[in-house]
Every structure is written in C-alpha cells, then in structure tokens.
MDAnalysis code that builds the backbone (N, CA, C; Angstrom):
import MDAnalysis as mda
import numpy as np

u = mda.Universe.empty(567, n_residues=189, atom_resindex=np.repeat(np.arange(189), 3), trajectory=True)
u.add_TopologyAttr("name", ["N", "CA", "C"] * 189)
u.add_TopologyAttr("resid", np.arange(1, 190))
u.add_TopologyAttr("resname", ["UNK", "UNK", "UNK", "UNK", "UNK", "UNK", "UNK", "UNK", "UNK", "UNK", "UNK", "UNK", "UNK", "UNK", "UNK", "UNK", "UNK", "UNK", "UNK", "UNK", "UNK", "UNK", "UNK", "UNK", "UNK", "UNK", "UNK", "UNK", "UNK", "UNK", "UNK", "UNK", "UNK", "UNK", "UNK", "UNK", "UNK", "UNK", "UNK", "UNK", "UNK", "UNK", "UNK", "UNK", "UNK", "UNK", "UNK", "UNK", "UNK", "UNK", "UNK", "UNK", "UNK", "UNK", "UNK", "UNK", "UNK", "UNK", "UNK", "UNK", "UNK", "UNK", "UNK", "UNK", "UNK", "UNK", "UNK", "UNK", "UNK", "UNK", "UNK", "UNK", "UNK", "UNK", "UNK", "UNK", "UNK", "UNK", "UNK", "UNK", "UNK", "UNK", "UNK", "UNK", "UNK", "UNK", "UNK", "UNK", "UNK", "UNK", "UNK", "UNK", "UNK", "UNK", "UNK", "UNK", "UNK", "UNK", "UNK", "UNK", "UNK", "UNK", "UNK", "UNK", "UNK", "UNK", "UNK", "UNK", "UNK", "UNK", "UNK", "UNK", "UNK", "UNK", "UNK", "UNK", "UNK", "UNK", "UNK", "UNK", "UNK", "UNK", "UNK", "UNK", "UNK", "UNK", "UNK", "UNK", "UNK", "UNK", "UNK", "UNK", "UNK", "UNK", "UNK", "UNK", "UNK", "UNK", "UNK", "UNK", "UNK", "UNK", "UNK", "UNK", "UNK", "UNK", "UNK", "UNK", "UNK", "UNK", "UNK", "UNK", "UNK", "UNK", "UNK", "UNK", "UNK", "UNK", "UNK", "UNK", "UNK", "UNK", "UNK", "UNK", "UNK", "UNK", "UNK", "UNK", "UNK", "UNK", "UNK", "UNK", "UNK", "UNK", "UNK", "UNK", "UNK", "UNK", "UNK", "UNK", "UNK", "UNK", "UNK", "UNK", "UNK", "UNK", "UNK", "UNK", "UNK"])
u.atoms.positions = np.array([
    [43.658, 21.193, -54.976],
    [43.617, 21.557, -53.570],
    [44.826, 22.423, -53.232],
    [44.328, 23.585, -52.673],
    [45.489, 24.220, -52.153],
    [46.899, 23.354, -51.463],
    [47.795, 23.747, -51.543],
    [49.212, 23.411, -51.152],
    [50.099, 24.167, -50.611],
    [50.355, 25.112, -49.462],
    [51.358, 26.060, -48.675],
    [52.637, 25.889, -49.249],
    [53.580, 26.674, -49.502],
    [54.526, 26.443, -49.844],
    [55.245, 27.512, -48.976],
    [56.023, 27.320, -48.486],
    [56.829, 28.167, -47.954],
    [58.456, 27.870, -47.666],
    [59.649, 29.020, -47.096],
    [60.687, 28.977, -46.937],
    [61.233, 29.462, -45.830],
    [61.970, 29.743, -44.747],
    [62.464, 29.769, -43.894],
    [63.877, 30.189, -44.068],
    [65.033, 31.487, -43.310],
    [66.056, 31.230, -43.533],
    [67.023, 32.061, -42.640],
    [68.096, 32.282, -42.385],
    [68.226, 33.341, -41.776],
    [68.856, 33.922, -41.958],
    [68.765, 35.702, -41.643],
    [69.418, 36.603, -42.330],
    [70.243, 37.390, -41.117],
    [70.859, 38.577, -41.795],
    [71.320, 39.430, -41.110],
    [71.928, 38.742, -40.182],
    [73.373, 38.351, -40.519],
    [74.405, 37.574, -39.610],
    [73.532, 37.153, -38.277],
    [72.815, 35.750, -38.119],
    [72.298, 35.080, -37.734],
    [71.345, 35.591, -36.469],
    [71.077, 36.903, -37.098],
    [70.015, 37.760, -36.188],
    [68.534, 37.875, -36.152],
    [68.214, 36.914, -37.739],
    [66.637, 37.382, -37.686],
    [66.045, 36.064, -38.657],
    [65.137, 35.882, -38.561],
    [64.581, 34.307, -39.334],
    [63.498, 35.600, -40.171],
    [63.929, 34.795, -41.891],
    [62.714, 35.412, -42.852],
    [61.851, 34.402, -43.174],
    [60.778, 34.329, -43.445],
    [59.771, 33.751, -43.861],
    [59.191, 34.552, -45.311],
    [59.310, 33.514, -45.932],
    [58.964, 33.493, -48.049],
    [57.789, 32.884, -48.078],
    [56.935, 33.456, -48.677],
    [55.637, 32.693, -48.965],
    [55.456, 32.153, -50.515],
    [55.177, 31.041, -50.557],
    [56.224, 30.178, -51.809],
    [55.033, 29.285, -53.110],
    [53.408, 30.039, -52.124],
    [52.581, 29.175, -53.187],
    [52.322, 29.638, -53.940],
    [52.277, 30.712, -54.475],
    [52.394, 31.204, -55.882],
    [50.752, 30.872, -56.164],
    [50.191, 31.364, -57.689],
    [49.208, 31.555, -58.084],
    [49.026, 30.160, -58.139],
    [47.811, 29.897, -58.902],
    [47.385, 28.495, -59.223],
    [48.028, 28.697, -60.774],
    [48.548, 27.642, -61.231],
    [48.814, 27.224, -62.466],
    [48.645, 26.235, -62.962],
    [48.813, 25.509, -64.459],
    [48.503, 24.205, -64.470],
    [49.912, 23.606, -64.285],
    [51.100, 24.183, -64.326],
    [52.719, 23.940, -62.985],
    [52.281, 24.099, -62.107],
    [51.418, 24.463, -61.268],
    [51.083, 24.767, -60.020],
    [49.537, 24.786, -59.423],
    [49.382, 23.405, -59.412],
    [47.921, 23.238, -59.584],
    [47.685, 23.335, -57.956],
    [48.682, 23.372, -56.654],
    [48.462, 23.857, -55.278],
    [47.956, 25.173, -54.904],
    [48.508, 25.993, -56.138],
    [48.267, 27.165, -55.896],
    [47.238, 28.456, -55.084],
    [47.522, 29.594, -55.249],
    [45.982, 30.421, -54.874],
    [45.278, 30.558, -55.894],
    [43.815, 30.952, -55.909],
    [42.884, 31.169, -56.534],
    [42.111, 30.094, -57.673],
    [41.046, 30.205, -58.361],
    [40.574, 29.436, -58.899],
    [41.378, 28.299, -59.477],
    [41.072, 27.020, -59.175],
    [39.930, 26.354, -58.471],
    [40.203, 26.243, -57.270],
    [41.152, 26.743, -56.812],
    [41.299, 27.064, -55.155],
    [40.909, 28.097, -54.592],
    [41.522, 28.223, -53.188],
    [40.904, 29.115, -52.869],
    [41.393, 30.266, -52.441],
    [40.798, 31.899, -53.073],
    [41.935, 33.209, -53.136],
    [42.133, 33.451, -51.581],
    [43.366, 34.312, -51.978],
    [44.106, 34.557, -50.562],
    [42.966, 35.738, -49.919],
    [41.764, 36.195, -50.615],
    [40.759, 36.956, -49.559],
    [39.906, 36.210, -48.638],
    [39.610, 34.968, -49.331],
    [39.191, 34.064, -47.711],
    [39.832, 33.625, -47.100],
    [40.577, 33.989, -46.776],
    [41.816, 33.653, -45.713],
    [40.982, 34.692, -44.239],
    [40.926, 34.218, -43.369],
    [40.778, 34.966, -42.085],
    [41.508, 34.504, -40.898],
    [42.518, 34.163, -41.163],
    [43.662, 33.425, -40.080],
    [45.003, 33.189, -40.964],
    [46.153, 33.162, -40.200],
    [47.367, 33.358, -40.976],
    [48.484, 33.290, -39.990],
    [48.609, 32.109, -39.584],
    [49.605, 32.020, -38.979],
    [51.423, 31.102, -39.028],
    [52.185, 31.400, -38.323],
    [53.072, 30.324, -38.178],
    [53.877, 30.400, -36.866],
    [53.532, 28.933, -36.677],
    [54.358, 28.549, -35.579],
    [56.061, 28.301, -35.061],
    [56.548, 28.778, -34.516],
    [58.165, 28.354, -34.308],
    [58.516, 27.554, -33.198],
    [58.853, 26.733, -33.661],
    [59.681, 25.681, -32.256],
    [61.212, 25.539, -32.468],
    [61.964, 26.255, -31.696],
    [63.467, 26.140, -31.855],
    [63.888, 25.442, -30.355],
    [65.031, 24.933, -30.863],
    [66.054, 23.993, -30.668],
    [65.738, 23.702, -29.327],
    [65.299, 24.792, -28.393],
    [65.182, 24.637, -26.868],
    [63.634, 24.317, -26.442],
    [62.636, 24.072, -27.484],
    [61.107, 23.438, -27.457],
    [60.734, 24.437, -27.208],
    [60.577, 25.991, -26.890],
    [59.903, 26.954, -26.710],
    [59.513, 27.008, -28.081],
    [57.769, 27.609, -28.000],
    [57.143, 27.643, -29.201],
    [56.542, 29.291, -29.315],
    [56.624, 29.843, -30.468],
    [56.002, 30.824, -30.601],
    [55.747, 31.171, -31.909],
    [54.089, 32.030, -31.716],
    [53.244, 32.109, -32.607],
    [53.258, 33.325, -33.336],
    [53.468, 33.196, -34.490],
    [53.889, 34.790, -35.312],
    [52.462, 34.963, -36.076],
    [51.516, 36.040, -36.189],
    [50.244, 36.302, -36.646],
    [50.673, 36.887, -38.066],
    [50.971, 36.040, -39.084],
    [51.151, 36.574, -40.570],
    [50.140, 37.113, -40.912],
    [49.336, 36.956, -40.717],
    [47.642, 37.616, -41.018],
    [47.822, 39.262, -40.652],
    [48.446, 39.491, -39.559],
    [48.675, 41.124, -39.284],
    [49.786, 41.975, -40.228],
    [50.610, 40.717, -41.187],
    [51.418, 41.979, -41.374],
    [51.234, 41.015, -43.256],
    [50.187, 41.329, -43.149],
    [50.030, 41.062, -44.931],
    [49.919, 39.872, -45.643],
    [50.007, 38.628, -45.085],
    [50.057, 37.125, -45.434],
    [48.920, 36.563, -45.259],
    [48.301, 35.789, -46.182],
    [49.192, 34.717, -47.698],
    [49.096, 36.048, -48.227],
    [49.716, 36.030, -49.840],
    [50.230, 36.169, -50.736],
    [50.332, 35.717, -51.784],
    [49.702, 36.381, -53.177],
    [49.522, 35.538, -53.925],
    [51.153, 35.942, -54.841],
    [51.604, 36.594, -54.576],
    [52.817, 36.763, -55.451],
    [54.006, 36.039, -54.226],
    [54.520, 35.013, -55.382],
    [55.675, 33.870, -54.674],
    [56.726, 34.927, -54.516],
    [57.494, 34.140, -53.674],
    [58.627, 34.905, -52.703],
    [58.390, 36.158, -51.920],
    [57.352, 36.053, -51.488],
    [56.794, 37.828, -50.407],
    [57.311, 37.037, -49.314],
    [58.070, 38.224, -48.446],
    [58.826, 38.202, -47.563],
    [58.524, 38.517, -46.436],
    [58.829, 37.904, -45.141],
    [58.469, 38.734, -43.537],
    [60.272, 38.552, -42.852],
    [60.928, 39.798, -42.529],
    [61.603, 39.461, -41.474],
    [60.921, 39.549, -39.997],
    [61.278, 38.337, -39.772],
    [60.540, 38.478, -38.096],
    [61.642, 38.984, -37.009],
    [60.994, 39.972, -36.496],
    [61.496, 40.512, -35.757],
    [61.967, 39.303, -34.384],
    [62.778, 39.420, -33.958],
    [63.286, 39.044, -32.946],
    [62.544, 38.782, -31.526],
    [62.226, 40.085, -31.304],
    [61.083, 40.289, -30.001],
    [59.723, 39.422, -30.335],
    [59.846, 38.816, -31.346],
    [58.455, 37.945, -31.523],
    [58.868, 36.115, -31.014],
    [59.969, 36.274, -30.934],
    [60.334, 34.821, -30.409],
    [61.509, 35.173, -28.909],
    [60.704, 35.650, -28.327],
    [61.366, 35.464, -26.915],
    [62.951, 37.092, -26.726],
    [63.241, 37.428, -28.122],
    [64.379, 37.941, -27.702],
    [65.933, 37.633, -27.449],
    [66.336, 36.607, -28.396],
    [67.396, 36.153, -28.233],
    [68.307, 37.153, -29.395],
    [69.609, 36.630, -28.868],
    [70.862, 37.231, -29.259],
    [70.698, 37.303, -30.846],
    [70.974, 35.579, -30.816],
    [71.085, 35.562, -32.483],
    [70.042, 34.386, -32.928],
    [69.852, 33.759, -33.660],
    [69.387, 32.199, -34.303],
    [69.815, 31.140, -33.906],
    [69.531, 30.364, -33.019],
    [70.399, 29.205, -32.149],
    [70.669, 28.505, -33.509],
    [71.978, 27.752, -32.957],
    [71.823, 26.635, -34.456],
    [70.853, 25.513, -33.888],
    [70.340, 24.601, -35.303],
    [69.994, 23.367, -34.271],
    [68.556, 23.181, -35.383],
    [67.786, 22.275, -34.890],
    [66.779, 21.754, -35.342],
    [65.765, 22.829, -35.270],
    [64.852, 23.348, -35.986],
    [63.766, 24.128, -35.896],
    [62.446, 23.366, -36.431],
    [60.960, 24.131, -35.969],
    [60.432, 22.983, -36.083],
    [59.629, 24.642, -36.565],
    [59.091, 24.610, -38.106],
    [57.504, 25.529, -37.894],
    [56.282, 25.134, -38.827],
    [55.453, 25.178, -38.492],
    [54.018, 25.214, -39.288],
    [53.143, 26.304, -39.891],
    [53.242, 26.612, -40.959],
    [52.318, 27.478, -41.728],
    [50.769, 26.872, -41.415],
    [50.040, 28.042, -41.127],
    [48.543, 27.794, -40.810],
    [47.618, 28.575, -41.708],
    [47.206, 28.527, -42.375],
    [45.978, 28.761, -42.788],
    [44.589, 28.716, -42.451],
    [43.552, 29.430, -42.156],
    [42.272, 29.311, -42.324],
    [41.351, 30.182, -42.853],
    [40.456, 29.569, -44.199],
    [39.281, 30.065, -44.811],
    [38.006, 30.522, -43.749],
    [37.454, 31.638, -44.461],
    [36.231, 31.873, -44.309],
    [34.761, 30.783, -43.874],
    [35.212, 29.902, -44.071],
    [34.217, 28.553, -44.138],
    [34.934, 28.027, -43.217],
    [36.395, 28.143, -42.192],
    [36.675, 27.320, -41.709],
    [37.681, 25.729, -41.841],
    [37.893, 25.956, -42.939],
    [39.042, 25.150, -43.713],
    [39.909, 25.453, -43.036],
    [40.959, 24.533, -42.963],
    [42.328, 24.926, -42.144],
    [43.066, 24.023, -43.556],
    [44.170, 24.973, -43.697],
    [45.478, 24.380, -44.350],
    [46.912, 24.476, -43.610],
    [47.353, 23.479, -43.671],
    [48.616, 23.690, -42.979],
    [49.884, 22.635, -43.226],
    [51.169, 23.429, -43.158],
    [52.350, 22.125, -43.812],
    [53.442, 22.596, -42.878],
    [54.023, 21.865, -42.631],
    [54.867, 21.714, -41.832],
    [56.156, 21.128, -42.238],
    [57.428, 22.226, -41.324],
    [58.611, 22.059, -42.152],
    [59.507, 21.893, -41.021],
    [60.770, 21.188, -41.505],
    [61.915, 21.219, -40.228],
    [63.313, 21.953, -41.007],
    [63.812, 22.899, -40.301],
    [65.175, 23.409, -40.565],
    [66.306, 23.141, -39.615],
    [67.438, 23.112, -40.126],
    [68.822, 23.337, -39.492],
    [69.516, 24.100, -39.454],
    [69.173, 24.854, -38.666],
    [70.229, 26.065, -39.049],
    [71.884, 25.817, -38.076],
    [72.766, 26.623, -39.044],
    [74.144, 26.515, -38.643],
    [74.611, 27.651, -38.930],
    [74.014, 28.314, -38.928],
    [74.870, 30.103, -38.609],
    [76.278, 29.940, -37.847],
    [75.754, 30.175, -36.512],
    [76.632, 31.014, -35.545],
    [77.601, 29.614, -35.818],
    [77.786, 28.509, -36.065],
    [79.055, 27.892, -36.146],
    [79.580, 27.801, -37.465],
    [79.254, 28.134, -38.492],
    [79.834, 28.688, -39.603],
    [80.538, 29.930, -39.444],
    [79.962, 30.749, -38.657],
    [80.410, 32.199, -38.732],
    [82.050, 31.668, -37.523],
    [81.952, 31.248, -36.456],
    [82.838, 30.764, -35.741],
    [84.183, 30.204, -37.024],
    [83.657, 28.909, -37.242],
    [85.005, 28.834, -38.288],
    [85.758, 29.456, -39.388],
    [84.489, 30.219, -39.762],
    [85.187, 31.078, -40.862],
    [86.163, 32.315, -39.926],
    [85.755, 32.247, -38.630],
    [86.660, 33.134, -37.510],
    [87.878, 32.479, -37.607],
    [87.976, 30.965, -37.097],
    [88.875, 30.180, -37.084],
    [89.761, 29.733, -38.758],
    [89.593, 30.272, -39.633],
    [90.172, 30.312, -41.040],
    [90.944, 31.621, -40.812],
    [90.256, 32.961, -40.432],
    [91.061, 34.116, -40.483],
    [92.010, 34.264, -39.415],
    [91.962, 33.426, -38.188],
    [93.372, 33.455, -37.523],
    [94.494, 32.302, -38.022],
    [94.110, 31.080, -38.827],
    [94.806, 30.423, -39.176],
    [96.666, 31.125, -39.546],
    [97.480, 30.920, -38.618],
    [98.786, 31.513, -39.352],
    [98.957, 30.813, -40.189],
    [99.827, 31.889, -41.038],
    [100.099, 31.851, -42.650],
    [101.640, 32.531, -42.948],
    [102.024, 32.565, -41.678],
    [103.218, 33.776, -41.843],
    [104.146, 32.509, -41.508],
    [105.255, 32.323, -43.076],
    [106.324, 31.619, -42.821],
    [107.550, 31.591, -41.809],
    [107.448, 33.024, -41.127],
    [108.798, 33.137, -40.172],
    [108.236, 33.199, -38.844],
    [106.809, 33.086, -38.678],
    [106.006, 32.605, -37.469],
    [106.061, 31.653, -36.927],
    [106.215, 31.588, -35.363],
    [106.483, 30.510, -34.653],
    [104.792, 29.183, -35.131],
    [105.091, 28.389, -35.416],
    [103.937, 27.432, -36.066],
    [103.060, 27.006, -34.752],
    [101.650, 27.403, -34.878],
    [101.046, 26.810, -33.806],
    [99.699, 25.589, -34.437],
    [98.837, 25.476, -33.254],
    [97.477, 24.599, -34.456],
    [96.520, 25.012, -34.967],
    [96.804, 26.553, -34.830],
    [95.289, 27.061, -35.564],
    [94.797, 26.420, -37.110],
    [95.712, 25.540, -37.590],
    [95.460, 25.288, -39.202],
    [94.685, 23.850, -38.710],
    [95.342, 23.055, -37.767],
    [94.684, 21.992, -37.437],
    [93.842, 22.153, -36.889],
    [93.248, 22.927, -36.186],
    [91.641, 23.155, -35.621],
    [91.092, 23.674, -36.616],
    [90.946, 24.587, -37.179],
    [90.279, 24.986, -38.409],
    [90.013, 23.683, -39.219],
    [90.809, 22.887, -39.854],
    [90.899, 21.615, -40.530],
    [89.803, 20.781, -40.088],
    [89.905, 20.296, -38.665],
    [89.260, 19.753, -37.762],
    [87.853, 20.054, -38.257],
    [87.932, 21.387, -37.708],
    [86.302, 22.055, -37.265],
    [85.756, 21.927, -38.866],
    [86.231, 22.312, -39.951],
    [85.727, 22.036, -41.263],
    [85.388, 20.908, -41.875],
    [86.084, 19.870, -41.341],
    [85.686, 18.416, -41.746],
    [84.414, 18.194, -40.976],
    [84.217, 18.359, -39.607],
    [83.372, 18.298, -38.365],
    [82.094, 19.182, -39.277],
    [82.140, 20.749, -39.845],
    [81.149, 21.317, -40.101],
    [79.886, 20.159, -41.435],
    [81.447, 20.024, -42.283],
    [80.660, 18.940, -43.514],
    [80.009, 18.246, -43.018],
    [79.998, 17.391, -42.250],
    [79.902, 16.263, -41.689],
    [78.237, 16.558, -40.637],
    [78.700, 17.999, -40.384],
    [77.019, 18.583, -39.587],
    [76.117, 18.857, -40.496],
    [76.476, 19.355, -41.885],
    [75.335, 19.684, -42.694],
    [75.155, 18.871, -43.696],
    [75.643, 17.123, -43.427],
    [75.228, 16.181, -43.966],
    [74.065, 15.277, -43.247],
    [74.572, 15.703, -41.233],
    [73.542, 15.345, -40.631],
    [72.185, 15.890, -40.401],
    [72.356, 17.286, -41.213],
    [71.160, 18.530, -40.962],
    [70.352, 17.398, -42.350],
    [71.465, 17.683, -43.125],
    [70.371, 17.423, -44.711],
    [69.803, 15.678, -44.606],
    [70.113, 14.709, -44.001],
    [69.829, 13.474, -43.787],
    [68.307, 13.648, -42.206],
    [68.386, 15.069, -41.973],
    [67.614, 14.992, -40.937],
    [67.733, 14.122, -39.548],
    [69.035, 13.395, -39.293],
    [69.721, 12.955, -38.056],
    [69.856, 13.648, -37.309],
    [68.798, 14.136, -36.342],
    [69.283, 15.003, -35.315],
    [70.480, 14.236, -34.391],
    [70.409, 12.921, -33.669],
    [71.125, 12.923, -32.698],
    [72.574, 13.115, -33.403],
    [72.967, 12.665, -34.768],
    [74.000, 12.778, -35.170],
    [74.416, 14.442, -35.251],
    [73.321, 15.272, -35.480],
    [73.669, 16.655, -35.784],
    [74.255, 17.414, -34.460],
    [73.412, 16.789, -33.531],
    [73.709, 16.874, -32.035],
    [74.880, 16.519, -31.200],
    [74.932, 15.753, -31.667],
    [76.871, 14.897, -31.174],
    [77.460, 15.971, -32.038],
    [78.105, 16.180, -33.499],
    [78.851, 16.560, -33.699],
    [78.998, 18.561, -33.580],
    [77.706, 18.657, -33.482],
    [77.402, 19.987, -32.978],
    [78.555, 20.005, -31.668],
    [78.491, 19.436, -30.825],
    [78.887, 19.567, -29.274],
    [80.541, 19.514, -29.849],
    [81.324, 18.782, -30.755],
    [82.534, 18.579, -31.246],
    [82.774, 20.025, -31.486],
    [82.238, 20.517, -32.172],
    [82.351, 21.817, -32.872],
    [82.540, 22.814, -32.326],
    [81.625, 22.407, -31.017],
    [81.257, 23.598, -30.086],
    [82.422, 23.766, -29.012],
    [83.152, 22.736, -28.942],
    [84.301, 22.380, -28.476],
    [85.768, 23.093, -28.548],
    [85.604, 22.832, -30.529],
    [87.005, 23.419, -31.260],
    [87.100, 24.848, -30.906],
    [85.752, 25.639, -31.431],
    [85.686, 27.183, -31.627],
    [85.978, 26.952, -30.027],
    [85.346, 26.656, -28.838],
    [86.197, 27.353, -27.666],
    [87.929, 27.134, -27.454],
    [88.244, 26.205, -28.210],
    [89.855, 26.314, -28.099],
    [90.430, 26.639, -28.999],
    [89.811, 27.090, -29.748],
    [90.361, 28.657, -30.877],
    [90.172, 30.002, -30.357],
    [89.142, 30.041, -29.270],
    [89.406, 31.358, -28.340],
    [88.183, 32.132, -29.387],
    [87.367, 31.530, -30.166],
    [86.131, 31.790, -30.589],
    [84.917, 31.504, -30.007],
    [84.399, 31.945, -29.043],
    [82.949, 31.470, -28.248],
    [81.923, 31.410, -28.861],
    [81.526, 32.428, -29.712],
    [80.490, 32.586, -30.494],
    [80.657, 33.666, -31.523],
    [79.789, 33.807, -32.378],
    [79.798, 34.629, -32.966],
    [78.305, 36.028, -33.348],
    [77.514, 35.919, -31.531],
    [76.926, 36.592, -31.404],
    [77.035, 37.616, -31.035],
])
C-alpha cells in the first residue's frame, strides 16, 4: 500500500518553507512506494498540502499545479510565501501539515506531520554570540552571560521541539524571546 513520505524545512534565512517529496519508487526497501503494486503517480488527480502554523491559520498549497507526486525522491517545491498569507519570515513554533493525495478511482492517501521550527531564534543568538565582547581592555559587560543563557535556553527548546512538548517549547520560547530583546536583538527578520 502506498505510503507518502515527505519533508518539510526552511530555507533561505527563515524566508520560505520547502517541501521534499520522499516516497520514492516502489522497492522491495520500499514496499510504500509509487508504482506497481501501487499506485503510479499518473492516477493521481489531486495533490495537495495543507499548512497550519503556529497562529492556527491554515493554508492550502495545490502541489498538483506545480508538478507533484513524484516519483523521483527528494523533488523539491519552494513555497512561495504569498501562498501562506505573506509573512515576513517562518514563525518559529509548532507547524502542523498534511500531504493529500487522491487517485483516479477516488482513493485518498494522506500522512500527516508536525514540525518545529526555530529559525528566527537561532539566527537571534547566533546575533547574540557576535556581539559577545571579547576585547580584554574592554569595559566587561553581560553580553557573554546572555548569550550563555539564551544557548542553554535554545538546547533545552530543541529538546522540547524533538520530545514534541509544545507547552514546554512554549514557555521556554517566551524565555528566549525575552533574552534576544535585552541583547537589543528583536528579531532576525
């Protein structure tokens, strides 16, 4: 039986979400696959995926218009921006999307994935690393201890991303979000 495989990620300094199409042929490694004894990516007549980010707005990207499924693994879509509302950059935070499929006959396939993304507060601390003073005859301030801070705080977020704890990812998100404003880093959009 067919099996969706797909990937999610984001590129271009936290400006654009790609989508990888990840099911690959049928093999006997890959018995989810497309084509015999499944079913080829030409009965496909629907092709979609859904996005739900961090703020519950949902929107529907028509992979079917720009070349998807795919029978060769790792084919790529950057999604344009203007397809999800128009924001700055990639919020960090919980994402929610569903790959859709539907056959010619009406079959629906579909799998569903959750991401965390942490861009824009990675990009923030690694801000907060390059002001860190380093100059021995410099008056000593805390940029080393907020940086410190915010890096222990980041581990600690992408242990709650990878354990799938949102409220924990959520609390320490807000910590974070905290430091970078008293490093005089707001964002990094």
């Amino acid at each position: 039986m067919l099996t969706l495989k797909y990937d999610l990620c984001v590129i271009n300094g936290c400006t654009q979400l790609q989508f990888s199409e990840n099911t690959g042929i049928y093999t006997l490694d890959n018995p989810g696959g497309w084509d015999d004894p499944n079913i080829p990516t030409s009965n496909i007549v629907s092709a979609t995926l859904l996005i739900k980010g961090p703020d519950g707005v949902e929107y529907t990207i028509d992979l079917k218009a720009v070349g998807f499924p795919s029978i060769v693994k790792g084919t790529s879509y950057n999604i344009p921006l203007s397809d999800m509302g128009n924001p700055i950059t990639i919020t960090d935070g919980q994402w929610y999307f569903v790959y859709t499929v539907i056959s010619d006959n009406d079959v629906e396939y579909s799998t569903t994935v959750n991401k965390y993304f942490t861009c824009n507060t990675k990009c923030c601390i690694s801000n907060m690393l390059a002001n860190v003073n380093t100059c021995d005859s410099c008056p000593k301030d805390d940029s080393e201890e907020l940086y410190n801070k915010a890096k222990t705080m980041f581990d600690s977020l992408e242990n709650a991303a990878e354990c799938g704890d949102l409220t924990t990812f959520n609390s320490i998100k807000k910590i974070i979000d905290k430091l970078c404003l008293n490093s005089g880093c707001k964002t990094c959009k």
